[in-house]
Each structure stands twice: as structure tokens, then as C-alpha cells.
C-alpha positions as CSV (number, residue, x, y, z in Angstrom):
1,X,-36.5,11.8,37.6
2,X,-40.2,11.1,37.8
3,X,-40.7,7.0,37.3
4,X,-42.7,5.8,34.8
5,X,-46.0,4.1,36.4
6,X,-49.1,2.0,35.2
7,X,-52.5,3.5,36.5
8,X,-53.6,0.1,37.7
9,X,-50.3,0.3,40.4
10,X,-50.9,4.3,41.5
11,X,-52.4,3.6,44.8
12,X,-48.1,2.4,45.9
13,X,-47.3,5.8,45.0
14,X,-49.2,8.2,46.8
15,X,-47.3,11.8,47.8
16,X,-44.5,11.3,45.1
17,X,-44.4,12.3,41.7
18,X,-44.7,10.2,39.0
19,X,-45.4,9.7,34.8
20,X,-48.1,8.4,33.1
21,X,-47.8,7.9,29.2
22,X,-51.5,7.2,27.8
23,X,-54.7,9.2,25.9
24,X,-57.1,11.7,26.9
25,X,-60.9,9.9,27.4
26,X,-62.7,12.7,29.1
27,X,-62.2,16.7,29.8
28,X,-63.8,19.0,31.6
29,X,-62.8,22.4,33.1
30,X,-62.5,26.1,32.7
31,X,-60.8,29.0,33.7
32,X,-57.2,28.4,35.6
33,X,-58.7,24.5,35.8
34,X,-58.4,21.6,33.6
35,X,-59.5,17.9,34.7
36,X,-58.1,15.4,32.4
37,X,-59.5,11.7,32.6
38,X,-56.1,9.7,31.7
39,X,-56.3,6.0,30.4
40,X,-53.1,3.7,30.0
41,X,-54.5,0.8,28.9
42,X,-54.3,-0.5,33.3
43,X,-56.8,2.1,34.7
44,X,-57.9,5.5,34.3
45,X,-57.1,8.4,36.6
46,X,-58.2,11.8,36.5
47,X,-55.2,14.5,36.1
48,X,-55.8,17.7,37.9
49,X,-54.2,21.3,36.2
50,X,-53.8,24.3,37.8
51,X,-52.3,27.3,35.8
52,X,-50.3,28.4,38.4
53,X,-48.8,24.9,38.6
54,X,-47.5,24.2,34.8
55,X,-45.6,25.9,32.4
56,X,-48.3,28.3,30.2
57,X,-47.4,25.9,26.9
58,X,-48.7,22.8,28.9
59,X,-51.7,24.3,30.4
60,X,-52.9,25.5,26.9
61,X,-51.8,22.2,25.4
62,X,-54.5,20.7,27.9
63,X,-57.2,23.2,27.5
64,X,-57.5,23.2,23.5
65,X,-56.3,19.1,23.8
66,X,-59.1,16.6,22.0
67,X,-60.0,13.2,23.0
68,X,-58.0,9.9,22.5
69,X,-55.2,12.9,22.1
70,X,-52.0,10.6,23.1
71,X,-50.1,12.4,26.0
72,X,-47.2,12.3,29.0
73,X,-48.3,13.6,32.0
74,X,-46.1,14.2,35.4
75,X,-47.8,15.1,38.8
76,X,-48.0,14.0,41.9
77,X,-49.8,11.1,43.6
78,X,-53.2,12.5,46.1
79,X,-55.6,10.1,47.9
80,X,-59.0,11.3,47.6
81,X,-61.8,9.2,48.1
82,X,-63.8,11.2,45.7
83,X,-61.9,10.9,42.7
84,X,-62.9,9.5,40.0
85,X,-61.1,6.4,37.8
86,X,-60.1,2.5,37.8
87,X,-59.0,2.3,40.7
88,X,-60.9,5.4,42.1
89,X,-59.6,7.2,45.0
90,X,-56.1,8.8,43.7
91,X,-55.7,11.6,41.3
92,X,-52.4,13.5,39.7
93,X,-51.6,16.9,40.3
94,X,-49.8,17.6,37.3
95,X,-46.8,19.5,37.2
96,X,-45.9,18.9,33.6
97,X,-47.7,17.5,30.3
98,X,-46.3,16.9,27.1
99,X,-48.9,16.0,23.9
100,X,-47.5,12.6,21.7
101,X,-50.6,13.7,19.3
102,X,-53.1,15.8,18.7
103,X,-56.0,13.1,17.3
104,X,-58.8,14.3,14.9
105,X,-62.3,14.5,15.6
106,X,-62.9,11.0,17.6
107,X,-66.1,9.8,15.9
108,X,-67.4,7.8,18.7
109,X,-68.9,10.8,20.8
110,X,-70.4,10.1,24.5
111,X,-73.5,9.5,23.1
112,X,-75.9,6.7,22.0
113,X,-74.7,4.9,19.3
114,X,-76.6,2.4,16.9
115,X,-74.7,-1.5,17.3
116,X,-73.7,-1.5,13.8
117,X,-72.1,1.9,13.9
118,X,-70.1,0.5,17.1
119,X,-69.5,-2.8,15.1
120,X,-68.0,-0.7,12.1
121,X,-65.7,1.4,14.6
122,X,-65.1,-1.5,16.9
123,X,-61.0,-1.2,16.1
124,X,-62.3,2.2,18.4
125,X,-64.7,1.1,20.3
126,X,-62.6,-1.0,22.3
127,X,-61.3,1.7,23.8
128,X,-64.2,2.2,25.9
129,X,-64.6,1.5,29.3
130,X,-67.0,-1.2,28.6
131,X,-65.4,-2.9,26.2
132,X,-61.9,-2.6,27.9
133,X,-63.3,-4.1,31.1
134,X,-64.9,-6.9,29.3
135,X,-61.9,-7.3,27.4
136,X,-60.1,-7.7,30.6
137,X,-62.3,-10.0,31.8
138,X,-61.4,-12.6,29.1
139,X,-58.0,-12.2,29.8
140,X,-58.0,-13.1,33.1
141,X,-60.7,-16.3,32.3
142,X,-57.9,-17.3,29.7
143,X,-55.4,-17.5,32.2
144,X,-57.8,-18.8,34.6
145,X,-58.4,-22.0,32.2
146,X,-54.5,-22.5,31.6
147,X,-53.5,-22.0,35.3
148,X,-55.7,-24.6,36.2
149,X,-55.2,-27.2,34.2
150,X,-51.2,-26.6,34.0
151,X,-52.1,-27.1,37.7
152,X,-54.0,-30.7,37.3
153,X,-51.6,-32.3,35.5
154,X,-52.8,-31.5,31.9
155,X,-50.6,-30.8,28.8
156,X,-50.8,-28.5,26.4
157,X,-50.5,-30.3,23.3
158,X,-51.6,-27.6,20.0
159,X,-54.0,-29.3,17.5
160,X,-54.2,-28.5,13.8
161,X,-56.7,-25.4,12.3
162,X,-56.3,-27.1,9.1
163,X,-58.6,-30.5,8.9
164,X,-59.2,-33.1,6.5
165,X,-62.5,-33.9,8.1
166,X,-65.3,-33.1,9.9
167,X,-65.7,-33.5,13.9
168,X,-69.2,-32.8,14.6
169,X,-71.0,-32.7,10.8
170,X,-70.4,-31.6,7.5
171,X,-72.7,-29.2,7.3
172,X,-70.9,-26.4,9.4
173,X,-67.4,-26.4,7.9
174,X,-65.5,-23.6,6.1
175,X,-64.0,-25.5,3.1
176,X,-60.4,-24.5,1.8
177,X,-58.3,-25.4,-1.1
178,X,-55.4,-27.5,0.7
179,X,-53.0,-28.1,-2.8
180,X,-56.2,-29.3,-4.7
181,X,-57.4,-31.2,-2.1
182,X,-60.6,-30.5,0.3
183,X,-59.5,-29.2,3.3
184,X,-61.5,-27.1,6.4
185,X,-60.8,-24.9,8.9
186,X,-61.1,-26.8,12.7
187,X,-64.7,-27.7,14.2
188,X,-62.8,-28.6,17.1
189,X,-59.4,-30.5,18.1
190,X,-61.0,-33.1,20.0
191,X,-60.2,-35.7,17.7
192,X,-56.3,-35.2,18.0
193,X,-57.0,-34.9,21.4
194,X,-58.0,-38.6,21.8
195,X,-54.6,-39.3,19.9
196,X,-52.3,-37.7,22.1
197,X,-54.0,-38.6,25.2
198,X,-52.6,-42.1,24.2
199,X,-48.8,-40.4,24.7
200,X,-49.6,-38.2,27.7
201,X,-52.7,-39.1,29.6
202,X,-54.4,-36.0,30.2
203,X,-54.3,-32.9,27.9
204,X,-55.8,-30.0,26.1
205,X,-55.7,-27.9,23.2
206,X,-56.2,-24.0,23.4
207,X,-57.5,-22.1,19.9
208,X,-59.6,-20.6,17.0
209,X,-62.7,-23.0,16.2
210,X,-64.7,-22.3,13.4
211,X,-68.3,-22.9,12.5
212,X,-69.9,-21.8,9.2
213,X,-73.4,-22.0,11.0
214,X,-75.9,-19.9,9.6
215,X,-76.9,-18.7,12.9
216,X,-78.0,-15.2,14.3
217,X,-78.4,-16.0,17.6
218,X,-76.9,-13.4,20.4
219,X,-74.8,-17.4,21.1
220,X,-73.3,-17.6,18.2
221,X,-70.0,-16.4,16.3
222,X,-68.3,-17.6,13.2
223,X,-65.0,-17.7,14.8
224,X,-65.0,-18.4,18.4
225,X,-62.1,-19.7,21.0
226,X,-62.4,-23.2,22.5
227,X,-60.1,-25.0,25.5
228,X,-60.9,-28.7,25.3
229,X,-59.7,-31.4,28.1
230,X,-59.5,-34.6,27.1
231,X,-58.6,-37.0,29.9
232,X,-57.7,-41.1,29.5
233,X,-59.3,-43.9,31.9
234,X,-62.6,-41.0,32.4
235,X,-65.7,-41.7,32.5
236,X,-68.5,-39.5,32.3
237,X,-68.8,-38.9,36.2
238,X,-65.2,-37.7,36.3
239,X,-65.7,-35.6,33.5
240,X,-68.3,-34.3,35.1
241,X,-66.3,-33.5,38.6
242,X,-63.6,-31.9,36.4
243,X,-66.1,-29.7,34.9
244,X,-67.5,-28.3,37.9
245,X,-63.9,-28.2,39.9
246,X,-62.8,-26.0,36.2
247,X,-65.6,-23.5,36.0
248,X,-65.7,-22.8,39.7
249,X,-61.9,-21.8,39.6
250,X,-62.4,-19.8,36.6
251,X,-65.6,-18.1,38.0
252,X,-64.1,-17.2,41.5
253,X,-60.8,-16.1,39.9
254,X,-62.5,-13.3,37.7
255,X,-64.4,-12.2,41.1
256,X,-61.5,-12.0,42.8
257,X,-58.9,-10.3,40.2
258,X,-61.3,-8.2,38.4
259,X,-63.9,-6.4,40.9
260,X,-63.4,-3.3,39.3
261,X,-64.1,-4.4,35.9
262,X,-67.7,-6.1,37.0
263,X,-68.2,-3.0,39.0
264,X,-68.0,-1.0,35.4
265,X,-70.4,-3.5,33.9
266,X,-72.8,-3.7,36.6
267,X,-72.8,-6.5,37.0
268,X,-74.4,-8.3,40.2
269,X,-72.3,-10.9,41.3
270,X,-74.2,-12.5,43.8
271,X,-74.9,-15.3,41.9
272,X,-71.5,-15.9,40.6
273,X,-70.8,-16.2,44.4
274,X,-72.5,-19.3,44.3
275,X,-71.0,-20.9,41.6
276,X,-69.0,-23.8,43.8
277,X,-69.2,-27.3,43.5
278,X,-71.3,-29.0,43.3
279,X,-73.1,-28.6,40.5
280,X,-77.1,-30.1,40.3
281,X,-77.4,-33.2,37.8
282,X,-80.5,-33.9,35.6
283,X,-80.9,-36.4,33.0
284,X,-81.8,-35.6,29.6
285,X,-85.9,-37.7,30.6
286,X,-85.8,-35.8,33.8
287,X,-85.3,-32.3,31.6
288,X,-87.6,-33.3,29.5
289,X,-90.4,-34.1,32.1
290,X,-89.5,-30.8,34.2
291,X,-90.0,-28.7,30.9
292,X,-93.1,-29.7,29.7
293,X,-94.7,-29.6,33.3
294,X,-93.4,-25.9,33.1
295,X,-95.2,-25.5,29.7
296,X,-92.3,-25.1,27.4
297,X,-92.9,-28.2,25.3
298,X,-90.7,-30.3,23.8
299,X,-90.6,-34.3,22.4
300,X,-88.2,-36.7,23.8
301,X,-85.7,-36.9,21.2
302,X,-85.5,-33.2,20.4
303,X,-82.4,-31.2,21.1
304,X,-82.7,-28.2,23.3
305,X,-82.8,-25.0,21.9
306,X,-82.7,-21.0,23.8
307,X,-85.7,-21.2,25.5
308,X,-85.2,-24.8,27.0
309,X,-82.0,-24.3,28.1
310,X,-82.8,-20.7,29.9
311,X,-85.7,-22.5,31.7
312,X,-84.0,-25.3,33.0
313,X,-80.7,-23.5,34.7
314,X,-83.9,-21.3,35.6
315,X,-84.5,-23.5,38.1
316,X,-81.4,-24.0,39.9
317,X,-79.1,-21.3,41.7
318,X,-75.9,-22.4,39.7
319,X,-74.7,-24.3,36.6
320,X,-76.7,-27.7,36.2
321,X,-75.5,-30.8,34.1
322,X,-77.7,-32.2,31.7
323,X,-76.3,-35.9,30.8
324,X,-77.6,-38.7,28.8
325,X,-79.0,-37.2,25.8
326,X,-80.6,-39.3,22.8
327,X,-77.6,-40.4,20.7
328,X,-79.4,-38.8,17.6
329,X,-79.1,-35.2,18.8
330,X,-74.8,-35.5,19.5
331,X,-71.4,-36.6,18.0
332,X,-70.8,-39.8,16.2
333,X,-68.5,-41.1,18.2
334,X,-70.5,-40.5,21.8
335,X,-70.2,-43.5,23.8
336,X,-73.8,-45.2,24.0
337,X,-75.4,-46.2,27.5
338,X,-75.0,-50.1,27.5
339,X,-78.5,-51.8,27.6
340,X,-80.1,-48.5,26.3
341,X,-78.3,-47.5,23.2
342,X,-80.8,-44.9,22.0
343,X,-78.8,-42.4,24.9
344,X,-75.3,-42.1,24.7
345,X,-72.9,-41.0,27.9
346,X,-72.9,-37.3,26.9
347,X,-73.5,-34.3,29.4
348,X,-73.9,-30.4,28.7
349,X,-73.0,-27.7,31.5
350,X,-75.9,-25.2,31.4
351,X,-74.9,-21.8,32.9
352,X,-77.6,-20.0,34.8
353,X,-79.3,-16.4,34.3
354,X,-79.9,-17.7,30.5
355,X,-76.5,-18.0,29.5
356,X,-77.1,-21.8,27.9
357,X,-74.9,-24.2,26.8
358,X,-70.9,-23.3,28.3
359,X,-69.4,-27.0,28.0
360,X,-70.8,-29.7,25.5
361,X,-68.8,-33.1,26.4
362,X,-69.2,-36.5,27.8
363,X,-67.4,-39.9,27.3
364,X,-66.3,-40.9,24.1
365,X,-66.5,-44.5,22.3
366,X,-63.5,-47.1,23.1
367,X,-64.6,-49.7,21.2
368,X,-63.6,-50.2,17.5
369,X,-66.8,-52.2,16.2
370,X,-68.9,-49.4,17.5
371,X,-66.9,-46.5,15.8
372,X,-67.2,-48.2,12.6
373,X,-70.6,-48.9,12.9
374,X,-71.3,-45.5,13.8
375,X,-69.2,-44.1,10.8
376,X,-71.2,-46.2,8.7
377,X,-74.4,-44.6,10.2
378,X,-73.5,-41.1,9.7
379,X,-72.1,-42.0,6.3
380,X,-68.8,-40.5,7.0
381,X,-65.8,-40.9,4.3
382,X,-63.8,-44.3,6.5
383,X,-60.9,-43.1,4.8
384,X,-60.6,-40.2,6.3
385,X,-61.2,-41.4,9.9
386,X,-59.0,-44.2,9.5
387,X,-56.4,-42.7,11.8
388,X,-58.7,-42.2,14.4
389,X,-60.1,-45.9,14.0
390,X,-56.3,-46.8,14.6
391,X,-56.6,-44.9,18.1
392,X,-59.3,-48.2,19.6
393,X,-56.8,-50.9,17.8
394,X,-54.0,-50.0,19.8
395,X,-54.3,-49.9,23.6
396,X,-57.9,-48.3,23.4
397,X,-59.5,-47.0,26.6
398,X,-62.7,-45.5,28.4
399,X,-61.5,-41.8,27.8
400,X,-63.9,-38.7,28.1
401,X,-63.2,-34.8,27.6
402,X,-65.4,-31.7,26.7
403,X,-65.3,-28.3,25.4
404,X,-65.4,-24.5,26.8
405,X,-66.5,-21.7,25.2
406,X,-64.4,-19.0,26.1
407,X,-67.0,-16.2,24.7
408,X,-70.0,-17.7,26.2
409,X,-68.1,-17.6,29.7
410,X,-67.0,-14.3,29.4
411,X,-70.6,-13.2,28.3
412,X,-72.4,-15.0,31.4
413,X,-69.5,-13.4,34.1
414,X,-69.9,-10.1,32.7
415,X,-73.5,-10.3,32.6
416,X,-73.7,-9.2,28.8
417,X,-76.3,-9.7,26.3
418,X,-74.2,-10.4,23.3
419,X,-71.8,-12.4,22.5
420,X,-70.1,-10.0,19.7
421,X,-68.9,-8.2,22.8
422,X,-66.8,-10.8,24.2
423,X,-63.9,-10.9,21.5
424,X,-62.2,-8.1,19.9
425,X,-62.8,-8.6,16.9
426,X,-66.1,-10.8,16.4
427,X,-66.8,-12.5,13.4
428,X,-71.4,-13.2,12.5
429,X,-72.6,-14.1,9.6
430,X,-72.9,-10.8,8.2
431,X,-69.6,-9.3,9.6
432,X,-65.8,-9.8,8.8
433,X,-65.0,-6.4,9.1
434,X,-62.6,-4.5,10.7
């Protein structure tokens, strides 16, 4: 009997003769000759009939066959350089084919498309090969991020989607009836991060973040995934080596396990070559000064928006740390720079080619008098943060963490232009369907 085989493994089985179970993507041929382009969800190879070779039900089962038609084919295994597929280089001289389904018209033709017709199909659209090698991507920097910090001595410790208060500001939270009480779906888990650091040192939490910003931006998504490190006795230099050690090994591991995917997307990876520590280290002043002697002005105090952020990592050759930023532009509970407390100990990886923000983090406050009077500030309900007031009255210390964007890193390894691309099923502001 012929084995079964994934696409991705076909190169292990040249000469003998083998299955492959998955949908047509592309056909071409005429006469006694039908090429079938074969995709199993691992690669695509193209399947090679000849009349003489099949059974006459097959071949006319192949030359009348439409696309993203479900099959079984059986051939044999030939190396040639020429062929066409991920991986290239093998094809399948097919000695049988059996059709699973005949599919209907496929409305997404090999033609140019308008986004929001793609965005509508996109439970089809993913079957492309540029959305399936994107796609592939992510997995791989997903298990990139655990490997590694499963690896530094990090625990996994899940962190509720279900919040009775705000992490970053009110005024980006989906609100939910919890029982008739207010309740909102997860800025971040950060907070419970500092809570179980106090049990296990050095951990993270892996999940759906949501922020009900208003935003348009190619950056931004609704719903978005997010692996945050939070590590006790850290301050914001070690965060910072961390950081780069973490990106590098998730950067190098895509190059390496997914060639073929980048290939499809074009994408040049010369300068993700380069991404190794370490990384280049600007204060927040020295950004400031560097941007408006390039002519993209800006007022100390003022946040970085698109343009800031592209021209700074514009100037370096990999990802640059910004660090120190006026307290006024992050968190509440940001740890302040002693003897200058209108900066607090905060840092922002910036990814280069104009990719932005990838990691927002720093060192967070230890001291309870400070937390309170910073609650106060932001006028934040005490009761609801008493719990996390309780973390700096018992056995409080200098801790720091951050936050990964899991679509924003796809998007700058792929070299894509949206973000909407980078998850299968992207939530904006004017989208929550399919």
C-alpha cells in the first residue's frame, strides 16, 4: 500500500509511491496531460497525469476537476529541479486519483481583488499561498516565544480575560455585564502578573488582549494576542537584556524554520540577519533632540506617534530601545526615575523598516506610598486596585516585565503592510465578520 505523506516531508520519498490527501489550487493542461498543483495544508506539489498512466475515470475526473476540489492522489516521488511547489524540486507522477468533492465555483479567482472583498472571504482567503505562509509564520514565532522562555526559567501562569479594572486607562475597554456588575474584557494580564511573580519569580501569561481603541491605523486591531514576562528582583536594564536576548531568538528562529515561507512573501531578510544583540539604547531627550534635528518635530512631553517612531529605528540597522519616557505619556504604576520624577523607568522596543512599537515595558513601582499616590492621580476606583496595593505590603520588590505583540512581530518578519494579515481572523473597528 501507498503511505500516506505530508507535502512538506516529500523530498524523504523520492522514487517510491506515495498518497497525498488535500485540494486542487491550480490546473493547467490539455490533451493526454494534466498538471495538478496539490496543497495539504504542509506544501504544495504539482501532480503530473498522463492518460496512458491512470485509469480513464481518474484522468477525466482531473481534466473537468475545479479548484479547492478536495482529492486523493497516488504517484510516485520525481526530483526535478524545475518543479514547481513548497518545497520546489519534486513532483508526483500520478498513478491514481480519487475526487473527496467536487467544490463550486471558488469565488476568489487568480485575479486582483479589492481588500474588503478578501476581508469578507477571508474564511477563503487563507487558503492562499500568502496568507498560508504568513500564517505559518506566526506559528512558528508562537512557539518561538514559548520555547524560549520555557527555556529561561519562566512559568506559564494563565491570567483572567474577564477584569474588574482597567490596566492602562479607561478609556479603551470593552465593558461587559459580569451578574450586574461592570466587568471588561483584558487590556493586558500584567497586573496578575506582578501577583504571581510573588509565588514563582519569573513568569508570563500567553492570550487575547483587547482594546476598544478607535484606531484605523495599519497597527492596530481590536483583538490582538500579547505574551507578557514579568520578572521579580529586575530592573529596567535587565528587562532590557531580556528583551533583546527574546526577539533575537524569535527573529533567527523564523529565518531558520521558515525560508520558504519568506521566500513566498518576498521578503528580504537581510536585515532580519542583523537582528542580534545588542540592541542600540536612546533615551526618551536624546529621541527627542535627534527628531527635531531631522525635521519631524515634536515637544518634550509628547508621546510618539507613526512617523516618529519610523524615523528613529530609521536610523539604526536593528531594533533600538527608547527608555525613560515622561511619566505623563505611560502607565500609572511606572516606576519614576529617583531625583527626576517627571520620567519614569519605562523603555519601548522599536522594530526597524517602520514596523514601530513591538514591546512597551519597563520597571514597575515597589513602593506602596507611590502606588497610592499615583492611583490618586489618575483618579482610579482604590477599591478596585486594593489587591494589587496588597502586592507592595507584603514582601514587595524592584520587579520589571513588558509586552509582545505577536501581530506586530509577525507583520515586521514577513515584511507586510497590514496588520489585518497577521491573524486569521482580524478584528478593526469596522469588521467582526467572518
Amino acid at each position: 500500500m501507498p503511505q500516506d505523506i505530508r507535502i512538506e516531508d516529500i523530498a524523504s520519498y523520492e522514487g517510491q509511491e506515495v498518497t497525498i490527501k488535500g485540494w486542487l489550487s491550480l490546473k493547467t493542461g490539455k490533451g493526454k496531460l494534466q498538471f495538478l498543483r496539490v496543497r495539504d495544508g504542509t506544501g504544495v506539489v504539482q501532480a503530473v497525469l498522463l492518460r496512458k498512466d491512470v485509469s480513464p475515470e481518474a484522468f477525466e475526473s482531473a481534466r473537468r476537476l475545479s479548484l479547492e476540489s478536495s482529492l486523493i492522489v497516488t504517484g510516485i516521488v520525481r526530483a526535478d529541479e524545475r518543479a514547481p511547489g513548497t518545497p520546489g524540486g519534486y513532483e508526483l507522477s500520478v498513478t491514481d486519483l480519487q475526487v473527496v468533492h467536487e467544490a463550486q465555483e471558488y469565488p476568489i479567482a487568480p485575479k486582483e481583488h479589492s481588500v474588503e472583498f478578501l476581508m469578507d472571504n477571508r474564511h477563503l482567503w487563507l487558503r492562499s499561498s500568502r496568507q498560508w505562509a504568513i500564517l505559518r509564520v506566526r506559528a512558528t514565532v508562537v512557539r518561538a516565544i514559548r520555547h524560549w522562555l520555557d527555556g529561561h526559567g519562566f512559568l506559564n501562569v494563565d491570567t483572567p480575560i474577564l477584569t474588574p479594572a482597567a490596566c492602562e486607562g479607561t478609556s479603551t475597554l470593552f465593558e461587559t455585564d459580569y451578574f450586574g456588575e461592570p466587568a471588561y474584557l483584558t487590556q493586558s494580564g500584567q497586573l496578575y502578573n506582578e501577583a504571581t511573580i510573588g509565588a514563582f519569580g519569573k513568569v508570563y501569561c500567553f492570550g487575547p488582549t483587547f482594546r476598544a481603541e478607535k484606531s484605523k491605523t495599519r497597527r492596530h486591531l481590536m483583538e490582538f494576542w500579547m505574551v507578557e514576562p514579568e520578572m521579580a528582583f529586575a530592573d529596567l536594564e535587565e528587562c532590557m537584556r531580556v528583551q533583546e536576548e527574546f526577539v533575537s531568538y524569535i527573529v533567527q528562529t523564523a529565518l531558520r524554520e521558515r525560508a520558504p515561507e519568506l521566500d513566498i512573501l518576498e521578503r528580504d531578510t537581510a536585515p532580519l540577519q542583523r537582528v542580534q544583540p545588542p540592541f542600540p539604547r536612546i533615551s526618551y531627550d536624546q529621541a527627542v533632540e535627534m527628531l527635531n534635528r531631522g525635521g519631524v518635530a515634536i515637544t518634550w512631553g509628547e508621546d510618539f506617534g507613526s512617523p516618529h517612531e519610523t524615523y528613529i529605528a530609521e536610523q539604526f540597522d536593528r531594533p533600538v530601545f527608547v527608555h525613560h519616557y515622561p511619566s505623563q505619556c505611560k502607565a500609572f504604576y511606572m516606576e519614576p526615575e529617583p531625583g527626576r520624577p517627571e520620567v519614569c523607568r519605562s523603555v519601548d522596543l522599536l522594530a526597524p523598516e517602520g514596523y514601530g512599537e513591538i514591546i512597551g515595558g519597563g520597571e514597575r513601582m515597589s513602593r506602596l506610598e507611590l502606588l497610592e499616590e499615583a492611583i490618586q492621580r489618575h483618579n482610579l476606583p482604590r477599591q478596585a486596585y486594593e489587591w494589587y496595593l496588597d502586592l507592595r505590603r507584603f514582601g514587595s520588590v524592584p520587579h520589571s516585565g513588558f509586552g509582545l505583540g505577536v501581530e506586530r512581530t509577525v507583520a515586521w518578519i514577513c515584511g507586510i503592510s497590514h496588520i489585518r494579515e497577521t491573524i486569521p481572523f482580524p478584528r478593526t473597528l469596522q469588521r467582526i465578520y467572518p
